[in-house]
Residue, then its C-alpha position, 0 to 999 in steps of 0.5 A: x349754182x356750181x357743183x362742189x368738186x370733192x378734190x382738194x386745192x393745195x394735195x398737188x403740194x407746193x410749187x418749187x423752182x430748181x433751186x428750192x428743190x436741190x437739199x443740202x448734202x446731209x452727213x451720214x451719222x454712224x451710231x454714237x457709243x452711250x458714253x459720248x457726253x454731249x457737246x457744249x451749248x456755245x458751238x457756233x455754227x460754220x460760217x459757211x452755211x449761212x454763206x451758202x444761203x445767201x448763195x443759194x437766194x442770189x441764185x434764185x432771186x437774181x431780179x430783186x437787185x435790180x428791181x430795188x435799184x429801180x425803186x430807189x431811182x423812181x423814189x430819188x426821182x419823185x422826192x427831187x419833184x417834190x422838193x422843186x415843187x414845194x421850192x416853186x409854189x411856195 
């Protein structure tokens, strides 16, 4: 039997691509005085960010499109058999 190794599987971390390693900018805060009160709940995030993620996934997932594509082609391709041969045996 094998010899057990003391070094742990996952301490190497993640693997990232490019793409997840960038972080966004965050903005630098200076210190808010005591007398700020809070901003109401119903703020809604910018639109904005979830435009730059949906960027940010077409950039790191340029394949899926066309993988799907390709999918949808086979599945319309084996749904027509289908059919024509349930039309012909029946």
């Amino acid at each position: 039997m094998g010899k057990k190794s003391r070094r742990r599987r996952g301490a190497s971390g993640p693997r990232l691509s490019a793409a997840q390693l960038v972080r966004p900018e965050e903005p630098t805060s200076a210190p808010a005085p005591a007398a700020v009160h809070p901003a109401p709940a119903a703020v809604h995030p910018a639109p904005k960010a979830s435009v730059r993620v949906l960027r940010d996934l077409r950039e790191e997932y340029p394949y899926v499109v066309a993988d799907l594509k390709r999918i949808a082609i086979i599945a319309a391709v084996m749904l027509i058999l289908m059919l024509g041969l349930a039309f012909l045996l029946v």
